[in-house]
mmCIF file as Biopython writes it, N, C-alpha, C and O atoms, coordinates in Angstrom:
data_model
#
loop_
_atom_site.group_PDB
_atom_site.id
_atom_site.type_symbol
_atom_site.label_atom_id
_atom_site.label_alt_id
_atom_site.label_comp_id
_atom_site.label_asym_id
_atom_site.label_entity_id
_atom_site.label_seq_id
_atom_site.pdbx_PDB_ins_code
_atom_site.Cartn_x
_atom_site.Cartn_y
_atom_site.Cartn_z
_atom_site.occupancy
_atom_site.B_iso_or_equiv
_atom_site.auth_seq_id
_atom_site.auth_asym_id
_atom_site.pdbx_PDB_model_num
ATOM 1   N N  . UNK A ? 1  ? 11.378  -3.574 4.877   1.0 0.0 1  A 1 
ATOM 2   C CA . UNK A ? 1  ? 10.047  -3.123 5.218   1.0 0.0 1  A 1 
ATOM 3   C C  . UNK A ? 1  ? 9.979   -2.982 6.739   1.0 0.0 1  A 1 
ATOM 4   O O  . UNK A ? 1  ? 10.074  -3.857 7.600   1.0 0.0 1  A 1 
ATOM 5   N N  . UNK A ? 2  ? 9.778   -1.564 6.864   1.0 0.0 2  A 1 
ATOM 6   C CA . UNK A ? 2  ? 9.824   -1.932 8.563   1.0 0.0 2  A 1 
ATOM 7   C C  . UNK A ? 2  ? 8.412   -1.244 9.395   1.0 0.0 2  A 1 
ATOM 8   O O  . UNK A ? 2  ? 7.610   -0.377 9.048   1.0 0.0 2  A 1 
ATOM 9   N N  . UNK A ? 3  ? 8.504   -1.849 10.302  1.0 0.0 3  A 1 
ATOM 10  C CA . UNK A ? 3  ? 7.373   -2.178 11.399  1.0 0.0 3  A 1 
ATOM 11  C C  . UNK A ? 3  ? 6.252   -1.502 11.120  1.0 0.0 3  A 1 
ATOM 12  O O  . UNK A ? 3  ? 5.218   -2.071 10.771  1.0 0.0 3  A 1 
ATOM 13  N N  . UNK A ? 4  ? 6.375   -0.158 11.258  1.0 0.0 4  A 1 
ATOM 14  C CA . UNK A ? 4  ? 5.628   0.757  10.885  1.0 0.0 4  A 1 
ATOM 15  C C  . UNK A ? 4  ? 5.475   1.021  9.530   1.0 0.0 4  A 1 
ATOM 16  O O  . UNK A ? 4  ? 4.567   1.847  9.435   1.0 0.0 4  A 1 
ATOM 17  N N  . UNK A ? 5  ? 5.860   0.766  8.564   1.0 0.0 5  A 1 
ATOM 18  C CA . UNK A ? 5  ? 5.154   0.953  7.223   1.0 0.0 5  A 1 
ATOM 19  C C  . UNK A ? 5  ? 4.017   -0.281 6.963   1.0 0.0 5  A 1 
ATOM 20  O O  . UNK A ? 5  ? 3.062   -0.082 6.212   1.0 0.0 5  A 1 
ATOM 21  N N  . UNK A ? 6  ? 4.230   -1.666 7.709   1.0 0.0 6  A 1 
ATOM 22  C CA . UNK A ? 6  ? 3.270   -2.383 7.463   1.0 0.0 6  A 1 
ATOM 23  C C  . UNK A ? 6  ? 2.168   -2.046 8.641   1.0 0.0 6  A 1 
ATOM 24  O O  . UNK A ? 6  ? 1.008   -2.349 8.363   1.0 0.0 6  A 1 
ATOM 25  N N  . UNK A ? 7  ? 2.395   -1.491 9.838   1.0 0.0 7  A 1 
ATOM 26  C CA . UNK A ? 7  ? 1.437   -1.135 10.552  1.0 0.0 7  A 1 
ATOM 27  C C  . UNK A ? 7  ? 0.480   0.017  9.668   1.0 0.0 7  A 1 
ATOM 28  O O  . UNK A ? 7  ? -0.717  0.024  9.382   1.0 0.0 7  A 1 
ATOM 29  N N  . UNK A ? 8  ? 1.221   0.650  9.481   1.0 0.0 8  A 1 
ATOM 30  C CA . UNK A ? 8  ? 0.372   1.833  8.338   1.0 0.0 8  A 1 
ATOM 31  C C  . UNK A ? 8  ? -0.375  1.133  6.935   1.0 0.0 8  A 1 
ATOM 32  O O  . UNK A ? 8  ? -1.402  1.538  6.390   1.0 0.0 8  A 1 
ATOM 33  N N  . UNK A ? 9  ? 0.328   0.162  6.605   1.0 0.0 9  A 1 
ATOM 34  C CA . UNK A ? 9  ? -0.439  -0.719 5.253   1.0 0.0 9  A 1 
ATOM 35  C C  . UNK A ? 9  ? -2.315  -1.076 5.969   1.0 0.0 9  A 1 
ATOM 36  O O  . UNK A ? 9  ? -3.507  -0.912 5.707   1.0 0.0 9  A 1 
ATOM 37  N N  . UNK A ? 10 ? -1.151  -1.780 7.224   1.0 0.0 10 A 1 
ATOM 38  C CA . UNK A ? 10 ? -3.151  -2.404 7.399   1.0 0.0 10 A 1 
ATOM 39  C C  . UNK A ? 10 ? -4.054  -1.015 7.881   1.0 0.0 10 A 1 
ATOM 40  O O  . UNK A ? 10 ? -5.285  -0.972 7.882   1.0 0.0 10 A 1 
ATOM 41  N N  . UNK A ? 11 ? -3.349  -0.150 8.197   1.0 0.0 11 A 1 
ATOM 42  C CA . UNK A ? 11 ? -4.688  1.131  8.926   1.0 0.0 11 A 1 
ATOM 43  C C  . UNK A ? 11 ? -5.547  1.504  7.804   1.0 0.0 11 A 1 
ATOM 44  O O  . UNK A ? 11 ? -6.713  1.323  7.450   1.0 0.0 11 A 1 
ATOM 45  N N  . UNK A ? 12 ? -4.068  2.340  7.222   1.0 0.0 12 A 1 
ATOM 46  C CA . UNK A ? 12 ? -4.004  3.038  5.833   1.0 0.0 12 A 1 
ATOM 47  C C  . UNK A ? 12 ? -4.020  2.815  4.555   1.0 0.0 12 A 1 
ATOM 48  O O  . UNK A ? 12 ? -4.432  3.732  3.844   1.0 0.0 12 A 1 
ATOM 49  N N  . UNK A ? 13 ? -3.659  1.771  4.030   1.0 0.0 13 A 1 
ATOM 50  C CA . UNK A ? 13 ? -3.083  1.583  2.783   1.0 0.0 13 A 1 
ATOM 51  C C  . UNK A ? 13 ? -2.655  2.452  1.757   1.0 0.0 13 A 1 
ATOM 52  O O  . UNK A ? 13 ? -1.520  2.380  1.287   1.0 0.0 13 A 1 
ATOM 53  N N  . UNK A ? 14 ? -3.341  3.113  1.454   1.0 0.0 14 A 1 
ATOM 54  C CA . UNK A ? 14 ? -2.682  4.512  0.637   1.0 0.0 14 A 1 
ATOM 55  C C  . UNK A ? 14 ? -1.783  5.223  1.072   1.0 0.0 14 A 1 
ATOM 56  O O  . UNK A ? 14 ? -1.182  6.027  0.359   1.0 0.0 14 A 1 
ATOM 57  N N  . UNK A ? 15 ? -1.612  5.095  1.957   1.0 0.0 15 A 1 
ATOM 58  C CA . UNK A ? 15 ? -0.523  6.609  2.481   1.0 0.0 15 A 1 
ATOM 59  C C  . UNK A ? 15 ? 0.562   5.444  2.833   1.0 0.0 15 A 1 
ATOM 60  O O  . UNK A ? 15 ? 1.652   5.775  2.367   1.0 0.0 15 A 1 
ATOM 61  N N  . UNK A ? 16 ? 0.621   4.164  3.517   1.0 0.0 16 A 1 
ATOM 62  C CA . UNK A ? 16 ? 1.919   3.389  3.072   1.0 0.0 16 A 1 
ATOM 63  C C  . UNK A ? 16 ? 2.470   3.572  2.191   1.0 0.0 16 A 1 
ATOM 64  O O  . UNK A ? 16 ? 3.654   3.692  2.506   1.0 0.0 16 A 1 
ATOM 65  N N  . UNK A ? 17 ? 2.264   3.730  0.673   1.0 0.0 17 A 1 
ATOM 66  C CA . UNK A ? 17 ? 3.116   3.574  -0.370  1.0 0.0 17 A 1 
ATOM 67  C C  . UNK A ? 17 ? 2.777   5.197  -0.950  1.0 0.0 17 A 1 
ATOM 68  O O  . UNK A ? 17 ? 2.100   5.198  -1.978  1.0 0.0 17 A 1 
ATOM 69  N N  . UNK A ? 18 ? 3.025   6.070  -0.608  1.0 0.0 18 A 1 
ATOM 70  C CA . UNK A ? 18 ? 3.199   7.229  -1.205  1.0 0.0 18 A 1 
ATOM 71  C C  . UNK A ? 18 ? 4.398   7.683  -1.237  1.0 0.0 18 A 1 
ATOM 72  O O  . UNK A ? 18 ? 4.452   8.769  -1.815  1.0 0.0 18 A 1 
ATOM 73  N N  . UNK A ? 19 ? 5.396   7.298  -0.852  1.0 0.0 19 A 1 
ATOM 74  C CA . UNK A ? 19 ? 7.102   7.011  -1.131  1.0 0.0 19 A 1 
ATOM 75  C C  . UNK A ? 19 ? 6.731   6.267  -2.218  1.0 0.0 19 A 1 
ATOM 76  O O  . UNK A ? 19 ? 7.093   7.087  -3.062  1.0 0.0 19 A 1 
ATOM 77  N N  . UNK A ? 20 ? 6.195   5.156  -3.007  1.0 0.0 20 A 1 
ATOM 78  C CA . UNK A ? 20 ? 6.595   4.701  -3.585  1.0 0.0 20 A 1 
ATOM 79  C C  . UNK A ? 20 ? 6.263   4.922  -5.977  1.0 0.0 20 A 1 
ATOM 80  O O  . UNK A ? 20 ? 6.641   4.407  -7.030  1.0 0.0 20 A 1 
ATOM 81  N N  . UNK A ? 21 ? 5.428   5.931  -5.507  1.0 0.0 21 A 1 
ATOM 82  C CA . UNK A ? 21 ? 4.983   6.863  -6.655  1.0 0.0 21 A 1 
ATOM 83  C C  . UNK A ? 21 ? 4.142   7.039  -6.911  1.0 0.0 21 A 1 
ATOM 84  O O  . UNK A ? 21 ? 3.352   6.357  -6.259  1.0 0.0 21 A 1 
ATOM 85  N N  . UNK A ? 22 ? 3.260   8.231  -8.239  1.0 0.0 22 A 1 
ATOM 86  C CA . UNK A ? 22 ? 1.734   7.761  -8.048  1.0 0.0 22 A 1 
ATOM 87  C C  . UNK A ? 22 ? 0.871   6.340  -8.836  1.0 0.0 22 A 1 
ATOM 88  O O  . UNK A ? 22 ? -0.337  6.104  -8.869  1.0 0.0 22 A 1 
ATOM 89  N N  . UNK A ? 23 ? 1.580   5.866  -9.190  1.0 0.0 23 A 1 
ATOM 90  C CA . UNK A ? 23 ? 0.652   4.902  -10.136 1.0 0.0 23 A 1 
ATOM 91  C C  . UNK A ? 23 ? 0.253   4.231  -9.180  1.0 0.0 23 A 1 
ATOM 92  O O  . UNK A ? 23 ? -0.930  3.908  -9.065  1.0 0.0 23 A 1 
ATOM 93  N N  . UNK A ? 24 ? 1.684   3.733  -7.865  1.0 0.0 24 A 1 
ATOM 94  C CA . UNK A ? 24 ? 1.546   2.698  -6.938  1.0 0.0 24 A 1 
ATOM 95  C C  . UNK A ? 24 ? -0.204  3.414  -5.946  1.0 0.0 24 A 1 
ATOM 96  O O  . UNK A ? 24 ? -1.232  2.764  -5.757  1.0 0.0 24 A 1 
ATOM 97  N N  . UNK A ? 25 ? 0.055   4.785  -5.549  1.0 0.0 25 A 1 
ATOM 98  C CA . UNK A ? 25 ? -1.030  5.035  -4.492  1.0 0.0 25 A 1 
ATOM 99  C C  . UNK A ? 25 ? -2.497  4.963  -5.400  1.0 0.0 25 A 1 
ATOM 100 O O  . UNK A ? 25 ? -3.481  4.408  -4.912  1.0 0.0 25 A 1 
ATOM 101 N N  . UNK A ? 26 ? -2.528  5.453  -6.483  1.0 0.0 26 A 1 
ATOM 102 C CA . UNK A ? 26 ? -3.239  5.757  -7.497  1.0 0.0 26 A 1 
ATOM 103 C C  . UNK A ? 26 ? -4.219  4.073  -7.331  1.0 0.0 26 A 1 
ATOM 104 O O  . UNK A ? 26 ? -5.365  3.997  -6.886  1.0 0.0 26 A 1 
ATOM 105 N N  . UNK A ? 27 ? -3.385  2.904  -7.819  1.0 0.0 27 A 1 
ATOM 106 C CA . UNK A ? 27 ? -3.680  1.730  -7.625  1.0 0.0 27 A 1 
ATOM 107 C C  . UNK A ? 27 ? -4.305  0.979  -6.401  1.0 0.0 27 A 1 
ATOM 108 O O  . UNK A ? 27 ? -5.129  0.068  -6.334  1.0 0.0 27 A 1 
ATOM 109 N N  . UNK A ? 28 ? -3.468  1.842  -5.258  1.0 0.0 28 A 1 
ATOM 110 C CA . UNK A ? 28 ? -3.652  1.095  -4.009  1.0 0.0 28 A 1 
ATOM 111 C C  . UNK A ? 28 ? -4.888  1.551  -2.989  1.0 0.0 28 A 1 
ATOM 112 O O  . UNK A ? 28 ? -5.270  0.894  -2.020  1.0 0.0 28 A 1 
ATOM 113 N N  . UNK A ? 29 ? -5.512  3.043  -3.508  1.0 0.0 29 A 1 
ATOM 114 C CA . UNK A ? 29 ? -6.547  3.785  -3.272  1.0 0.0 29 A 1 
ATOM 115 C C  . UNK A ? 29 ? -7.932  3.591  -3.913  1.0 0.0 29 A 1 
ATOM 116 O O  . UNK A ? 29 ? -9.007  3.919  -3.411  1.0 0.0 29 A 1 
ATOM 117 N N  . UNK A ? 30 ? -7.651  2.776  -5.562  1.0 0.0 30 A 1 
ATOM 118 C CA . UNK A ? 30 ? -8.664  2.468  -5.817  1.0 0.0 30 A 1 
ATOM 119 C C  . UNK A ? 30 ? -8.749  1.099  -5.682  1.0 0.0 30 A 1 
ATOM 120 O O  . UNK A ? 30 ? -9.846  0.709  -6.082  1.0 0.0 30 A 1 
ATOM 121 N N  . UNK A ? 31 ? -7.901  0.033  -5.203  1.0 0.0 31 A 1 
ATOM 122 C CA . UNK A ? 31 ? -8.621  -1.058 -4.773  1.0 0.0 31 A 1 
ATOM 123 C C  . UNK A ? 31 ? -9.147  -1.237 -2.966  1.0 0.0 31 A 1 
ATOM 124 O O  . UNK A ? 31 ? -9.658  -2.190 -2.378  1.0 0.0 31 A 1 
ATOM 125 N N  . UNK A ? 32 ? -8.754  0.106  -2.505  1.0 0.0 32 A 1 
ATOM 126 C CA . UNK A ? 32 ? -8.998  0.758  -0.742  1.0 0.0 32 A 1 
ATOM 127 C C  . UNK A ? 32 ? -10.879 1.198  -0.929  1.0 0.0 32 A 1 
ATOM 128 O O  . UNK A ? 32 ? -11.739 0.946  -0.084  1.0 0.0 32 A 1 
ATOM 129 N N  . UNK A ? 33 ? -11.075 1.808  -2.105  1.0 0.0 33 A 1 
ATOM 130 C CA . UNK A ? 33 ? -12.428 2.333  -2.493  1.0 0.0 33 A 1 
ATOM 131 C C  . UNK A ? 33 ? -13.017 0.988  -2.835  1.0 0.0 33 A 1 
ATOM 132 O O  . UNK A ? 33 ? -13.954 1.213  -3.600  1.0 0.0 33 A 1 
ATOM 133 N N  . UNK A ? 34 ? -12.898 -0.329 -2.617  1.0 0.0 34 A 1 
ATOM 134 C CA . UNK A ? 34 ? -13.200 -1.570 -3.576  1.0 0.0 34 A 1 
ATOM 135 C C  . UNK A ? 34 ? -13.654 -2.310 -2.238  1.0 0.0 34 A 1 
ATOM 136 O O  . UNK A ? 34 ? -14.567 -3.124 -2.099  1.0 0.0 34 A 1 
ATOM 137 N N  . UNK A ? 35 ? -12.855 -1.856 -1.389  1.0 0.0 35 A 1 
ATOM 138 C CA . UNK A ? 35 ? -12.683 -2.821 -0.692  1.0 0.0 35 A 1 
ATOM 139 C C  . UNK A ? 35 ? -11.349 -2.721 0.834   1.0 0.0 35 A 1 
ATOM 140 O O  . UNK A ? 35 ? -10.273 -2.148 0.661   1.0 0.0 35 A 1 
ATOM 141 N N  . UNK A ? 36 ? -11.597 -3.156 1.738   1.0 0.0 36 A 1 
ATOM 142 C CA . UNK A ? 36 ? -10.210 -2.470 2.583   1.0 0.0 36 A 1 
ATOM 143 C C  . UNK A ? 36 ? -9.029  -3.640 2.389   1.0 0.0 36 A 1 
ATOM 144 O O  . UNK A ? 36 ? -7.834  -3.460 2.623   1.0 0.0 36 A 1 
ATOM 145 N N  . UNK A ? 37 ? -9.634  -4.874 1.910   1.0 0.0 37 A 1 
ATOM 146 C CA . UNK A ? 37 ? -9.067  -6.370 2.010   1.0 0.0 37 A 1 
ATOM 147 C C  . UNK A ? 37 ? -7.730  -6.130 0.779   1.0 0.0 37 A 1 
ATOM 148 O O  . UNK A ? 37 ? -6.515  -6.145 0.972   1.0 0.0 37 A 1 
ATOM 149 N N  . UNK A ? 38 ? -8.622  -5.879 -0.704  1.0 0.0 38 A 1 
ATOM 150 C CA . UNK A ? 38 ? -7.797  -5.793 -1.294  1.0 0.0 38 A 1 
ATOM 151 C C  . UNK A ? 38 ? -6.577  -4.524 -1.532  1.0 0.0 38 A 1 
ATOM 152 O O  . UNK A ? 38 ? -5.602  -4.567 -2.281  1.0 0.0 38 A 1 
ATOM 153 N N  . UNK A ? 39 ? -6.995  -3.465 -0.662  1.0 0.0 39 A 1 
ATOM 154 C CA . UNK A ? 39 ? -5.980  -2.451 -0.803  1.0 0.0 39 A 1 
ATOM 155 C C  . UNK A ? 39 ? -4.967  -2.848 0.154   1.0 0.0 39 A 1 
ATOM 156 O O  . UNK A ? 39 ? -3.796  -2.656 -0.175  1.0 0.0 39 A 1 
ATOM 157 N N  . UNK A ? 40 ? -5.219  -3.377 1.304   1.0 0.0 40 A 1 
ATOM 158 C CA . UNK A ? 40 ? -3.938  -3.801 2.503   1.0 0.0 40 A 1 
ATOM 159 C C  . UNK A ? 40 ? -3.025  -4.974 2.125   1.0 0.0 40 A 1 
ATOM 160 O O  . UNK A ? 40 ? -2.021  -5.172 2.809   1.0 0.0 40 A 1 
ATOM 161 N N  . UNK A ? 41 ? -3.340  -5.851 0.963   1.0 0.0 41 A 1 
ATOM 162 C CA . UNK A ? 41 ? -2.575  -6.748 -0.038  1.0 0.0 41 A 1 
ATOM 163 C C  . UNK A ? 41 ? -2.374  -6.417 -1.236  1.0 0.0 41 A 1 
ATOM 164 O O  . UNK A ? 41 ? -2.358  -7.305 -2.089  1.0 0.0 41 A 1 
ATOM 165 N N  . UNK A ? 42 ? -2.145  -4.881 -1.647  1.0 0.0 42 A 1 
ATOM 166 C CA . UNK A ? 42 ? -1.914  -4.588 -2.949  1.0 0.0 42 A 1 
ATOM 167 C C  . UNK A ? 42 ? -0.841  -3.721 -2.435  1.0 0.0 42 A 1 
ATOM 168 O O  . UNK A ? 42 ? 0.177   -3.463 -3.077  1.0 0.0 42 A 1 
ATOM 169 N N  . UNK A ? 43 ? -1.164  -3.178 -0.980  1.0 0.0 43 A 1 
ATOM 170 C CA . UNK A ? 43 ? 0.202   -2.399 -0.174  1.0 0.0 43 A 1 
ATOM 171 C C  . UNK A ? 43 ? 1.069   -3.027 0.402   1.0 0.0 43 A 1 
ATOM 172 O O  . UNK A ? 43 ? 2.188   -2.547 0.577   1.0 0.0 43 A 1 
ATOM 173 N N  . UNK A ? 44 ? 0.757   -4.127 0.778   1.0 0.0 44 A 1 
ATOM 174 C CA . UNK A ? 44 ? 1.520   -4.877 1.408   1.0 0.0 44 A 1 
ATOM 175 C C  . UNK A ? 44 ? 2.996   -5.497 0.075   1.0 0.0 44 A 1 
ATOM 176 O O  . UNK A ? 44 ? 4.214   -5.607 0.211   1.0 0.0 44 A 1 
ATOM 177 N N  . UNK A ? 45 ? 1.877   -5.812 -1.327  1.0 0.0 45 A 1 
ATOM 178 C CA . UNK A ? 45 ? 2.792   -6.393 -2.180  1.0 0.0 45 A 1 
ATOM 179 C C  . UNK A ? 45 ? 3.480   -5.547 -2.993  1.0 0.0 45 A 1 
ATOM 180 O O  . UNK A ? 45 ? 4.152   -6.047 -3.894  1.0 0.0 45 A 1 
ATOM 181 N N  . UNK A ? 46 ? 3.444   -4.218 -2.840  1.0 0.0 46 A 1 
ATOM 182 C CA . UNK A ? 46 ? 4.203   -2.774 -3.234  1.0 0.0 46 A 1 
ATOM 183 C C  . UNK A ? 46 ? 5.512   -2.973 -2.712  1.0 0.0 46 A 1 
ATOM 184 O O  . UNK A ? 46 ? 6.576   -3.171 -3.297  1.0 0.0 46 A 1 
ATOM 185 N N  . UNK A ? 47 ? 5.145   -2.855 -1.097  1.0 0.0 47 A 1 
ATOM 186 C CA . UNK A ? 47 ? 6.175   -2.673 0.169   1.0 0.0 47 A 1 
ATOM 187 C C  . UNK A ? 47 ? 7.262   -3.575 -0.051  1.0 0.0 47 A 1 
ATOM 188 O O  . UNK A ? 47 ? 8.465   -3.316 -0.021  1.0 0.0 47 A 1 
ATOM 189 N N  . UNK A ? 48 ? 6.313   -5.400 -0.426  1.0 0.0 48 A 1 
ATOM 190 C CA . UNK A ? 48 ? 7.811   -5.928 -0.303  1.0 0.0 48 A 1 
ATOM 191 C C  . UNK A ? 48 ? 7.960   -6.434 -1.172  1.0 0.0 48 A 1 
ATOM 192 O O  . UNK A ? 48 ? 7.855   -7.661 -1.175  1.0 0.0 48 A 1 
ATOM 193 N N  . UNK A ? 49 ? 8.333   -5.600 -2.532  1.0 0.0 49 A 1 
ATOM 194 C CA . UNK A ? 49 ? 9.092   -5.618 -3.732  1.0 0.0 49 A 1 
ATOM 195 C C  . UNK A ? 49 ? 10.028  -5.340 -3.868  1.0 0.0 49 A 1 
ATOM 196 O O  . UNK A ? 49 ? 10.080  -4.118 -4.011  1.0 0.0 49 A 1 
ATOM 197 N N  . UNK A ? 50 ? 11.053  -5.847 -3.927  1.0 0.0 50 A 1 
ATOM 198 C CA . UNK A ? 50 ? 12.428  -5.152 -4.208  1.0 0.0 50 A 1 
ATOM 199 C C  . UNK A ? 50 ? 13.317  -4.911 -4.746  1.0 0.0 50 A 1 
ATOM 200 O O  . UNK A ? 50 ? 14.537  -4.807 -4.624  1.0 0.0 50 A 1 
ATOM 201 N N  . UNK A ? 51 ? 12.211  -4.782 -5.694  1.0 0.0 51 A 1 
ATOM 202 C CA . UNK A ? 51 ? 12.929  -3.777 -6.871  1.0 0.0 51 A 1 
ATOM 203 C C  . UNK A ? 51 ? 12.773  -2.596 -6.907  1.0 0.0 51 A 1 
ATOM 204 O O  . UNK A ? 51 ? 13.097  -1.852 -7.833  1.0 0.0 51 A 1 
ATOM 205 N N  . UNK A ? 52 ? 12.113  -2.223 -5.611  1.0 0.0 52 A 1 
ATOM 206 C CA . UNK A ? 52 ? 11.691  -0.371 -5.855  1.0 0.0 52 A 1 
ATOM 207 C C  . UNK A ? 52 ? 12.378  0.022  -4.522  1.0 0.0 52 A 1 
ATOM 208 O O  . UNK A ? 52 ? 12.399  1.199  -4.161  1.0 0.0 52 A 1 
#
């Protein structure tokens, strides 16, 4: 995970994980519409999975 994809998690959250498919942005946009708290820890826990 590097520097700038988590700098982009906390700005952005959606557009961090759009490398990572749509269910992931799909998910991470509607908890961004919820809230900014829970989308920057739903991107954050996308990012450092590693299995993807």
């Amino acid at each position: 995970m590097s520097f700038w994809r988590v700098l982009l998690a906390i700005l952005f959250p959606p557009l961090s994980v759009i490398g990572k498919g749509c269910g992931s942005l799909i998910i991470v946009f509607l908890l961004t519409l919820c809230g900014w708290v829970p989308g920057v820890i739903a991107a954050l826990v996308i990012l450092n999975n590693p299995n993807n």
